[in-house]
C-alpha positions in Angstrom: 133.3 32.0 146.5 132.9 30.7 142.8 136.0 31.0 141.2 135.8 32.4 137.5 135.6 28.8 135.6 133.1 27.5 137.2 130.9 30.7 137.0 131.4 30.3 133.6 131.1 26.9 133.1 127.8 27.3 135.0 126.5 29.5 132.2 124.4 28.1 129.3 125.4 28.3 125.8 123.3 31.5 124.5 124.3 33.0 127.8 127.8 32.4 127.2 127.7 33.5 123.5 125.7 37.0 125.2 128.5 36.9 127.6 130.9 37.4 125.1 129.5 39.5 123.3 129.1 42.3 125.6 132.7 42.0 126.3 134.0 42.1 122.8 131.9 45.3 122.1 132.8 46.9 125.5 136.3 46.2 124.5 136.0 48.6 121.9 135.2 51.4 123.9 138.5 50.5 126.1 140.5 50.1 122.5 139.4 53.5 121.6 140.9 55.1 124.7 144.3 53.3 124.0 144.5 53.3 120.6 143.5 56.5 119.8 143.3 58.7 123.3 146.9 58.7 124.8 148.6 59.2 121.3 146.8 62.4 121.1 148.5 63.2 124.5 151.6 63.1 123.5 151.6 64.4 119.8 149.8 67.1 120.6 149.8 70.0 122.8 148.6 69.6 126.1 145.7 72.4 125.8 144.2 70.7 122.9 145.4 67.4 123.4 144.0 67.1 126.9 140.4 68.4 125.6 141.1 65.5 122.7 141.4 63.2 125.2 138.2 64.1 127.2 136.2 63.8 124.3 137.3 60.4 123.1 136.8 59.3 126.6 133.2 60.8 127.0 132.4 59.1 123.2 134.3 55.5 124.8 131.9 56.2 127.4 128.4 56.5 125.6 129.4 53.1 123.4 129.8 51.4 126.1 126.2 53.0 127.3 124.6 52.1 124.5 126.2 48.6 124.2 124.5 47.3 127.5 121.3 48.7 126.3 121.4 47.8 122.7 122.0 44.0 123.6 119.2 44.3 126.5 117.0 45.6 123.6 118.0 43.1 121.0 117.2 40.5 123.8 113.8 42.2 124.5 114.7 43.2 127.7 113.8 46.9 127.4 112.8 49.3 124.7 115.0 50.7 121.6 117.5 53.6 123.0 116.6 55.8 120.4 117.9 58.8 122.1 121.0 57.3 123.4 121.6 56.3 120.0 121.0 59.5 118.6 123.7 60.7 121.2 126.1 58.4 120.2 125.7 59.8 116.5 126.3 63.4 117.5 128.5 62.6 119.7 130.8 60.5 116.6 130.4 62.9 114.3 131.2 66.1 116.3 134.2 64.2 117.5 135.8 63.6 113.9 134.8 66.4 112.5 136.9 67.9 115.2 139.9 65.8 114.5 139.2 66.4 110.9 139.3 70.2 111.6 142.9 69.9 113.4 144.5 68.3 110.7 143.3 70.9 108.9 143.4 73.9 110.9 145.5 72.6 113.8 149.0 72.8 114.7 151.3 71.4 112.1 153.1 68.8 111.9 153.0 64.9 110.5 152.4 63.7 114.6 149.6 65.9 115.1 148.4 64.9 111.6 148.9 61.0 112.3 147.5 61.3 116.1 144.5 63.3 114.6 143.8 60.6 111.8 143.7 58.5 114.3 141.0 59.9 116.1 138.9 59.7 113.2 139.1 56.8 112.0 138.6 54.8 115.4 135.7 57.4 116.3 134.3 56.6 113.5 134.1 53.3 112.4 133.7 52.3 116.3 131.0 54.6 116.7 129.2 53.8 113.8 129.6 49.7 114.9 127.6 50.0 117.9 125.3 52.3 116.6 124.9 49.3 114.3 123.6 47.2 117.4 120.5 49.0 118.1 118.8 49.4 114.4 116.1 47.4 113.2 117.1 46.3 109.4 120.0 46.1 107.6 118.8 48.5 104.7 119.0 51.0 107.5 122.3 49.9 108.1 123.6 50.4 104.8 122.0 53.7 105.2 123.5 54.9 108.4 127.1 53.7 107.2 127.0 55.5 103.8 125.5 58.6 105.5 128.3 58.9 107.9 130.8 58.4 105.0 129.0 60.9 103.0 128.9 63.7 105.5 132.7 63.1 105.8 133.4 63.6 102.2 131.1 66.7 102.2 132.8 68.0 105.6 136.4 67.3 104.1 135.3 69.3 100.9 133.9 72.2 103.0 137.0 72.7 104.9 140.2 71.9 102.3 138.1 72.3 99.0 139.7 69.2 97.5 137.3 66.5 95.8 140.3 63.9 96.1 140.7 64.1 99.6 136.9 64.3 99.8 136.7 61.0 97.7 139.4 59.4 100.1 138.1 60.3 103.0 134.7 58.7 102.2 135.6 55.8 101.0 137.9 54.6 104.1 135.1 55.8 106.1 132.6 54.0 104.2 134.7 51.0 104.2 135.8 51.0 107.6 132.3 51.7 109.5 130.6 49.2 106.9 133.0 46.4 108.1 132.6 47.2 111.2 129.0 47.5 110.9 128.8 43.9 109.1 130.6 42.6 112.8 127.5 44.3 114.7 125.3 42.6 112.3 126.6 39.7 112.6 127.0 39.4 115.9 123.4 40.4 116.9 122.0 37.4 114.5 124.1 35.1 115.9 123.2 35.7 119.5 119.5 35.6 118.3 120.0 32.5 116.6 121.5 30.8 119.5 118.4 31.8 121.6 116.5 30.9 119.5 118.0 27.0 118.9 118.2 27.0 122.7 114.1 28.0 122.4 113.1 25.4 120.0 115.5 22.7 121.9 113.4 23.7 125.1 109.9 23.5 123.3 110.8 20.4 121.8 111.4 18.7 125.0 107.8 19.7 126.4 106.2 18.7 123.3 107.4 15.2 124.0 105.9 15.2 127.5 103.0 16.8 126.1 102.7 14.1 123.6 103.4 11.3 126.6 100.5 12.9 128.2 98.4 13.0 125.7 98.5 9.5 124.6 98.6 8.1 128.4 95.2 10.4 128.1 93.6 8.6 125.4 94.7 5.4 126.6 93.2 6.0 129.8 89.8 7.6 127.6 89.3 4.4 125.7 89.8 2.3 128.4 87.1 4.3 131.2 84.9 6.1 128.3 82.8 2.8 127.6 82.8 1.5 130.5 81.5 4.3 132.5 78.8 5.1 129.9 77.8 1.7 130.7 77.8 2.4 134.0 75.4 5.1 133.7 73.1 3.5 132.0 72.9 0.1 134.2 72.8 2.0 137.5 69.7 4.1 135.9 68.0 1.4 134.8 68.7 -0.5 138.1 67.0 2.7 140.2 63.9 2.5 137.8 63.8 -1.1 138.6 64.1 -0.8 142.1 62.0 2.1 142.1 59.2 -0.4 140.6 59.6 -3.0 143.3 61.4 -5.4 140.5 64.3 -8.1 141.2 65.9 -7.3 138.5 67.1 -4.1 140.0 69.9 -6.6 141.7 70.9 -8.3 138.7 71.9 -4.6 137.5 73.5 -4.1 139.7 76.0 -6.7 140.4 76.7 -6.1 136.7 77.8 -2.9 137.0 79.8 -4.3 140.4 81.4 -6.1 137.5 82.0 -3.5 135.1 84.0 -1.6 137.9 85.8 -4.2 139.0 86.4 -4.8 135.4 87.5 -0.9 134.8 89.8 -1.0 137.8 91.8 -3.8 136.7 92.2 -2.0 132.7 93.5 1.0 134.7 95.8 -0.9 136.9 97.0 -2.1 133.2 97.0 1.0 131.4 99.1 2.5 134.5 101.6 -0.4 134.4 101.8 -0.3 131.1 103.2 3.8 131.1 105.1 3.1 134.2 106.7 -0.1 133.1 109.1 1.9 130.2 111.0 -0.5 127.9 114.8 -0.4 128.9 116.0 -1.1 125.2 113.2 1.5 123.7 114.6 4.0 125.8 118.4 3.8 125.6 117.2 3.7 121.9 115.3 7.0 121.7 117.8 8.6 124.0 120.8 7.8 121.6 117.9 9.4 118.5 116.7 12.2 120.9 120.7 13.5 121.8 122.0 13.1 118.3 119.1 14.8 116.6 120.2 17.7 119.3 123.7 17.9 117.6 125.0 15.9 121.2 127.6 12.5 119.9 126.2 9.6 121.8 127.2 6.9 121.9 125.5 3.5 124.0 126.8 0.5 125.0 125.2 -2.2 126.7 122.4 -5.4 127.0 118.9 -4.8 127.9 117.6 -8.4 126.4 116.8 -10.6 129.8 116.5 -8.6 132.4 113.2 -8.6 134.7 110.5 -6.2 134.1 110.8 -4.2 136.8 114.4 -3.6 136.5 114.4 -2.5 133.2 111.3 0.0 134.3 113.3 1.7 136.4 116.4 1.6 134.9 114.4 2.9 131.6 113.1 6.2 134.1 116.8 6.6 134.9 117.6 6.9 131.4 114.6 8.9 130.2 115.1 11.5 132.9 118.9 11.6 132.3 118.6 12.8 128.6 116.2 15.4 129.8 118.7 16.7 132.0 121.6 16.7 129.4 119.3 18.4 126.9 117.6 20.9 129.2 120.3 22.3 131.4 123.8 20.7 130.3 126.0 21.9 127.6 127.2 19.1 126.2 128.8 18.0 123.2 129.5 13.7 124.0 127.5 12.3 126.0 128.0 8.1 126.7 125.5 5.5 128.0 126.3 2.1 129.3 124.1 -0.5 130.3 126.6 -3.2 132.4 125.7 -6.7 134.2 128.1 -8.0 136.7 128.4 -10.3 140.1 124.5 -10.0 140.1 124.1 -6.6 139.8 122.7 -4.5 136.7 124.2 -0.4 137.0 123.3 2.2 133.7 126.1 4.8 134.0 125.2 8.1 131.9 128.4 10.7 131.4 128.2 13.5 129.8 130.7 16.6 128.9 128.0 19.5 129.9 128.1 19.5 133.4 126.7 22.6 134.7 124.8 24.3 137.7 120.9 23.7 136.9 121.7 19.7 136.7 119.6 19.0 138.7 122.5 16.7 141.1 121.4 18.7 144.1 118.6 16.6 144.8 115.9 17.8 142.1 112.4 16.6 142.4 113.2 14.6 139.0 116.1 12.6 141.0 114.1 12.6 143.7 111.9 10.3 141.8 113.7 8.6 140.1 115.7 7.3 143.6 112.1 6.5 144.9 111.7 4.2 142.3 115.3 2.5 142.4 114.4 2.2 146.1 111.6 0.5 145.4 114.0 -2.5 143.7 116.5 -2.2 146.4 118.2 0.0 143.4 120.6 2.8 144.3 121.4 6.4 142.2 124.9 8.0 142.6 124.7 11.6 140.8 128.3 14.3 140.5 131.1 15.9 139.0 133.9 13.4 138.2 136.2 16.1 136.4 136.9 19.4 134.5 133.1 19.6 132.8 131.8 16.1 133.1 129.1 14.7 135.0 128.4 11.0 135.6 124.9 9.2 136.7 124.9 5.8 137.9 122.4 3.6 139.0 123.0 0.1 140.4 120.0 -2.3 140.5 120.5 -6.0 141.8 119.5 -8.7 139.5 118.6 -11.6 141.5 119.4 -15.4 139.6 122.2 -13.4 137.3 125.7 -14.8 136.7 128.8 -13.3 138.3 130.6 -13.3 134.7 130.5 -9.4 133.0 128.7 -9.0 129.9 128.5 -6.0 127.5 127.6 -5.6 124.0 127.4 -2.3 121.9 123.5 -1.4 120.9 
């Protein structure tokens, strides 16, 4: 059973920040009940206190309602809850107009008074928070807060006739629902702006393999374009020849043997040449790639002298390594090492963002990638080495290299 670290540690940022979120907002509801609820119990008496209670707990309960599907609308997971908004509203105002009415009206006394007070306040400027969650614009925001405090000036004045109190009233509830309607505010932008780095940090990865693609693709273009246009053209002229009964339908023909032959080998070459990824290019662009993304990292090492084909597959390792750290990790310092010893090259990549879409559980991109150590008698060692952090670490051997250590910071 997943304990609750590691379910949480297995979350991703903008899910964590969501997470959070939702629980601050719910904890309202349960702060209402506490704060506000069981004083009423015991200040007041039980007929009136009990049906005091009831209320505050049905209005905890529609906040909490309207919470879960504010923040599901806000993500775009279902439509506005206009109607369970509208609730909520009646719902707030009926409830401090009625603890507005008992200090008024009710049983005397400065505890029933305080408890009553209470009601109001936290009714109020809770209710009109969350209601907060679930509008469009902040003009209609401001509008929403001031008409709440407005109708409970005009209800105090109705009731005890006195502008002052009016006035008072008003402006704590004006004051108290508009801070509390700035949190809401806030808090919705900054889960949308979380999504929406996450977003751009995702689209920006796949516009870099879209841009690999794309120039492998007009490598590959230039190189087979020409030649197969030649192609064409020799082996029509060659069936016109032979067609005709003339010799030189062979000669065309073992030219465009040759052509082929010749467009074979360029593709052998242009394939090598994407495969066979440049070991100090890549640690380089990786260091670029993770800082640009706000990740500290920070590479040591010597690429200078090793073979070709070690720093190809080492280079994979590398480039598939950062895709992990920036796609599914949440990571903050992220280290990579490039280290030669007793004839054996190993890249070790650590980073502090460990987390359960990693890909360490055998992913087709590790997959690969340990197809391609194999295929240099390389190894790839992938895991959890403590609270958070994940290591990679490949080991290559270098045939003809010393058995002294050498490493040098990039």
């Amino acid at each position: 059973m997943r304990g609750p670290g590691k379910w949480w540690r297995g979350k991703s940022t903008p899910a964590k920040v969501e997470t959070y979120t939702r629980g601050s907002f719910h904890f309202f509801a349960v702060m209402e009940v506490l704060t506000a609820g069981l004083p009423v119990t015991g200040a007041m008496p039980s007929e009136l206190g009990g049906w005091m209670m009831l209320a505050m707990c049905a209005h905890a309960v529609i906040c909490a309602l309207v919470v879960s599907r504010a923040l599901d609308w806000v993500r775009g997971r279902r439509e506005q809850p206009v109607r369970l908004l509208s609730t909520l509203g009646a719902t707030t105002a009926a409830v401090a107009a009625t603890a507005l009415a008992v200090v008024e009206y009710g049983p005397k006394g400065d505890d029933v008074d305080s408890a009553a007070g209470s009601v109001f306040s936290v009714v109020m400027f809770f209710g009109v928070g969350i209601i907060t969650l679930g509008v469009h614009s902040r003009r209609r925001v401001c509008v929403l807060a001031t008409s709440f405090a407005a109708g409970a000036g005009l209800f105090v004045l109705l009731i005890s006739r006195s502008p002052f109190a009016a006035l008072g009233i008003a402006l704590i509830t004006l004051l108290g629902s508009g801070f509390f309607a700035f949190i809401a505010v806030f808090s919705v932008w900054l889960l949308k702006s979380v999504y929406e780095l996450d977003e751009a940090r995702e689209t920006r990865a796949r516009l870099a393999v879209a841009e690999e693609r794309l120039r492998f693709g007009r490598d590959l273009h230039d190189v087979m374009g020409r030649n197969l246009a030649v192609i064409a053209l020799k082996s029509e002229l060659a069936v016109q020849l032979a067609r005709r009964g003339r010799p030189e339908a062979v000669e065309q023909m073992i030219e465009v043997q040759r052509i082929a032959q010749e467009s074979q080998r360029e593709v052998r070459d242009v394939v090598r040449g994407y495969r066979e990824a440049d070991l100090a290019v890549e640690l380089a662009g990786a260091q670029g790639v993770l800082t640009a993304a706000g990740i500290a990292c920070e590479v040591t090492g010597e690429a200078a002298g090793l073979p070709v084909e070690v720093q190809s597959a080492l280079a994979w390792v590398v480039r598939e390594a950062t895709t992990n750290v920036l796609r599914h990790g949440d990571a903050e310092r992220c280290l990579v090492g490039v280290r030669v010893s007793e004839g054996r090259v190993m890249l070790t990549v650590e980073n502090d963002g460990a987390a359960e879409a990693s890909d360490g559980g055998g992913g087709s991109g590790l997959a690969g990638l340990r197809e391609r150590l194999a295929a240099v008698d390389g190894t790839l060692e992938t895991g959890r080495v403590g609270e958070g952090v994940f290591r990679l670490v490949a080991e290559v051997p270098l045939a003809g290299a010393g058995t002294g250590v050498r490493e040098v910071t990039v």
